[in-house]
N, C-alpha and C positions, 0 to 999 in steps of 0.2 A: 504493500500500500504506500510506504514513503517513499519506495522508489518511483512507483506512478506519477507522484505527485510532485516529484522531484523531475523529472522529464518531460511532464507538462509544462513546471513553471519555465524550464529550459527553451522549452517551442517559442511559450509565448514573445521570452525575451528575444529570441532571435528571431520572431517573426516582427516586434515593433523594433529590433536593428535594420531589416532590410526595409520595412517600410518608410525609416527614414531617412537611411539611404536614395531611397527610388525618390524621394520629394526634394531632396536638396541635390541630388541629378539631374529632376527635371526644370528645378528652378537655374540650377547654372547653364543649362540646356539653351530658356529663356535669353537669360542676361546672355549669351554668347552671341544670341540671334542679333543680324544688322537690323536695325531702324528702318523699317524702309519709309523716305518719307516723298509725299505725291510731288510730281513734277509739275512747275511752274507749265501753262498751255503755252505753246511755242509761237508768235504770230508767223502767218503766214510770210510774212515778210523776210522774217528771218532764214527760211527756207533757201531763200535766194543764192546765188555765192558773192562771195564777199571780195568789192572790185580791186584791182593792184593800185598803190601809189599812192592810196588811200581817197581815191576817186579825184583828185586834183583839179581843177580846171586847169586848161592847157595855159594860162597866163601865167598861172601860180609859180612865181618862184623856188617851191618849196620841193623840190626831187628829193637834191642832198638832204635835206633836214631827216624828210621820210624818211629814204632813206638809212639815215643814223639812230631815228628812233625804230624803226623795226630790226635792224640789227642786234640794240641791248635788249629789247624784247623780245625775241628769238632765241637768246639767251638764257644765261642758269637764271637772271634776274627777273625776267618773265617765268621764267617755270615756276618758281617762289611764289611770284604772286599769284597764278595762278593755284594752284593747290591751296593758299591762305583762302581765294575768292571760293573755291568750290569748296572748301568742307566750311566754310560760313554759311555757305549757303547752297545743300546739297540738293534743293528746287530749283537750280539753275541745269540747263541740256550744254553740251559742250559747245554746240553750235549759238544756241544763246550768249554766253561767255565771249564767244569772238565776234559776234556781231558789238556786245557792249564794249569789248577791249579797244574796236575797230572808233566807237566815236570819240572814248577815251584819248584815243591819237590822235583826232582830229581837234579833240578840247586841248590838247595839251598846245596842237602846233599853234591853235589861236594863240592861246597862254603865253606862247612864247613872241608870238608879235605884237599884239595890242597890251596896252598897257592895261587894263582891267578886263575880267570873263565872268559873268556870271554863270549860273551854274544851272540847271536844268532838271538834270536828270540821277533819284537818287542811285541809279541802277549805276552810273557811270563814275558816282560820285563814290560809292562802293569801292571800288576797282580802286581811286584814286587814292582811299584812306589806308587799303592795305598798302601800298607802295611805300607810304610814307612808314611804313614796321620797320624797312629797310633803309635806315636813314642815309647810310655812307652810298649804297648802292643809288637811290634814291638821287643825292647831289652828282653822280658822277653823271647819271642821266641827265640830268639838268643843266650841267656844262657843258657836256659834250653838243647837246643839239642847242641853246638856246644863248648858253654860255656865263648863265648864272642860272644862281635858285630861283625857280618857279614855287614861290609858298603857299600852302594853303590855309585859307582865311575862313572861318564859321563864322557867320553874323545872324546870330542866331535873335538877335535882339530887330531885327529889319525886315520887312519882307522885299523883292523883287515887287517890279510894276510895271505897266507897261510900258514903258519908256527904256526901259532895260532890256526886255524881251524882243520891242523893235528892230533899236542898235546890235543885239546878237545876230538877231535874223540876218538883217544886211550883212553884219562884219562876214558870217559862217558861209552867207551864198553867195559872197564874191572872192570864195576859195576853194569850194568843195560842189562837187554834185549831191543833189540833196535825193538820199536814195531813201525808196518805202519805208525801208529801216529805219531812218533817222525820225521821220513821221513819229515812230511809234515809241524812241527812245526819248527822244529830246521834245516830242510834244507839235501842239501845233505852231505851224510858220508863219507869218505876215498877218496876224488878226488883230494888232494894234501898230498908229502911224506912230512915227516919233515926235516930239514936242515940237514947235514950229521955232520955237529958238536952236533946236539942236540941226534940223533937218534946211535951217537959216545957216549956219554958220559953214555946215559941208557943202553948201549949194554955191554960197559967195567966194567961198578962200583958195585961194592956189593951191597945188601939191605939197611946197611947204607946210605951208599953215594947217591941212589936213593931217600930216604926218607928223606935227607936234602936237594934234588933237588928240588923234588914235593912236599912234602906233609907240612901240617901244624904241632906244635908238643904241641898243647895245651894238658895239662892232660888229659881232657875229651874226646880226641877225638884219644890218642896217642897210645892207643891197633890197634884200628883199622887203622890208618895210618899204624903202621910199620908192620901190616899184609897182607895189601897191596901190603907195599913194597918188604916183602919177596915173597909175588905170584907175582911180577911182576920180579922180579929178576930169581926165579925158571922157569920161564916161559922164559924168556930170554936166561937163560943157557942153557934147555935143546936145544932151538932152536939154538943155537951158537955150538951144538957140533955137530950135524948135519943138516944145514939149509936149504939144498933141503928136504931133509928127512920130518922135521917139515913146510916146506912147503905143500909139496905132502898131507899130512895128513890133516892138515887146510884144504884145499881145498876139502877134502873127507868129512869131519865132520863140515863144516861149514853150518849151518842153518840160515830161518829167523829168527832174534831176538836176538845168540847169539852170537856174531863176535867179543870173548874174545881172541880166537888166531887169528882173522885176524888185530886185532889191533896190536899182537907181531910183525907180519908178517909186518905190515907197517913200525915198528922199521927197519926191516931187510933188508926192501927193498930199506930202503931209506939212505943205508949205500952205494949201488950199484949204477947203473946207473940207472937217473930215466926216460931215455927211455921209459923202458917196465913198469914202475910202475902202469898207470892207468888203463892197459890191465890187467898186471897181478894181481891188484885187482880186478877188475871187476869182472875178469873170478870166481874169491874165494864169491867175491857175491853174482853171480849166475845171470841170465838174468833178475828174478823176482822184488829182489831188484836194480838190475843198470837200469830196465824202472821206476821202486819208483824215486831214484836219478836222472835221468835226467827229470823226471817231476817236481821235485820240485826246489823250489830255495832257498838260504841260502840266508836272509837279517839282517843285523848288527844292533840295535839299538846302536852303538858305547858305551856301559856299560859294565863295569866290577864287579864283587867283590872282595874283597879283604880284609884281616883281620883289626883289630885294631893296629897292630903289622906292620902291609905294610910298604914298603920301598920305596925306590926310582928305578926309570925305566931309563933303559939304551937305548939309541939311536939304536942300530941295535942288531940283535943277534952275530953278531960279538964280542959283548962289554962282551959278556959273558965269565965272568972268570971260573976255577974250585974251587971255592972256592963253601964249603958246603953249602953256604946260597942264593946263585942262584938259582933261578929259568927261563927256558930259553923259549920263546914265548909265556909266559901263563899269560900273561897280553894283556888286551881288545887294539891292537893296539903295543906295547910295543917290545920291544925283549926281553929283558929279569927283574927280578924286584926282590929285594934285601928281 
């Protein structure tokens, strides 16, 4: 009898040893399983492939730049960030990641010409924060192609407006083809005119005076600034000596992608009444891209860039003087920045 009962209690004990064995097996079982978590819906646009040269306009000074930045980004320093961007955010597809890396270098090439960028897009502004993990790395890129620090500024205390969102439009379509993609990253294009002070001052001044408006004037980067500025001056004149004329025409030879004179045109229009302005771009869009723009939305991560050289921001764009070293709405928030 005591052995019976001696052999029973034996069972039992190694029957509640294995059973709790099998429970903390199948809980590490659990924990080993990956996360799977859903993937971001991929737009359509994205789908597309992603053009060389960073879609340049054929004016664009910018090869070399290109370039140099797709060079350290094809790099161990691009692999860094990547890997940082995808396990932050494992709802990104790989093709979504290079489509956002893709305007990333296009923000950056701005960044490196004009003296202020506001900022668009938080998806690109993502990208832009992990870079900055890599600080040494980080600087070597920003000399190499620009030739100093490109910083990044949070103004988290400001919002963007429209006067800001203008001035980008213009600066970004008189250097890049504006592809579906961009639509859908950076939001929509040309849906407010610029202030008639600001859209006054690029209309009246020579290529000097425009390139001590906008642009930067680092040595490394000063060819291509004041070539800019002279296409954007040229471009301005012919439109000022006849500006129905160089409207009619724009609107004849505007395409998807390259909306280099509809950016003049926005200068032009926004000298006028801006009434008719958001018809009369529209219409220069084309219906294709104004259902792109009204599908998409523009959201701010309230960031700027801004050189190592930056100045100080002025309260409205009213505060905007003529003096050569303004610059007028093109700070993240700002009116104008020294």
């Amino acid at each position: 009898m005591e052995w019976s009962l001696a052999i029973i209690i034996c069972l039992l004990v190694a029957f509640f040893i294995l059973l709790k064995r099998s429970r903390n097996s199948k809980r590490a079982t659990r924990k080993s399983e990956t996360i799977k978590v859903p993937r971001r819906s991929v737009p359509e646009s994205f789908k597309k492939p992603i053009p060389k040269q960073l879609g340049l306009l054929p004016h664009a000074p910018l090869y070399e730049m290109a370039g140099r930045l797709d060079g350290v980004m094809d790099g161990e320093f691009g692999r860094l960030v990547k890997t940082r961007v995808m396990a932050k955010h494992p709802d990104w597809t790989e093709k979504m990641y290079s489509w956002i890396l893709f305007e990333w270098k296009r923000y950056f090439l701005m960044a490196s010409l004009y003296k202020s960028v506001p900022m668009y897009s938080e998806d690109v502004d993502e990208i832009w924060h992990e870079m900055l993990m890599f600080t040494r790395e980080y600087e070597k890129l920003c000399v190499s192609v620009a030739g100093e620090m490109i910083h990044h500024e949070p103004n988290i205390e400001r919002k963007p407006d429209s006067e800001e969102r203008a001035l980008f439009d213009v600066m970004y379509s008189l250097l890049f083809e504006v592809q579906s993609a961009s639509w859908d990253i950076w939001g929509n294009f040309f849906r407010s005119p610029l202030s008639r002070e600001t859209a006054r001052r690029l209309s009246e001044r020579g290529e000097a005076d425009i390139h001590a408006m906008l642009f930067r004037n680092h040595p490394v980067v000063a060819e291509a600034t004041r070539h800019l500025a002279d296409r954007l001056h040229e471009m301005l004149k012919e439109a000022a000596s006849n500006s129905s004329d160089f409207a009619r025409k724009a609107k004849s030879k505007t395409h998807y992608g390259n909306l280099e004179k509809v950016a003049v045109v926005v200068i032009l229009y926004s000298l006028l009444s801006t009434t008719d302005f958001e018809r009369e771009i529209q219409f220069m869009l084309g219906m294709e891209i104004q259902s792109k723009a009204a599908a998409s939305g523009a959201a701010s991560s309230g960031c700027s860039a801004y050189t190592s050289g930056g100045g100080n921001s002025c309260s409205s764009n009213n505060d905007c003087n003529d003096s050569g070293g303004s610059s007028c709405g093109s700070s993240c928030g700002g009116g104008c920045s020294s």
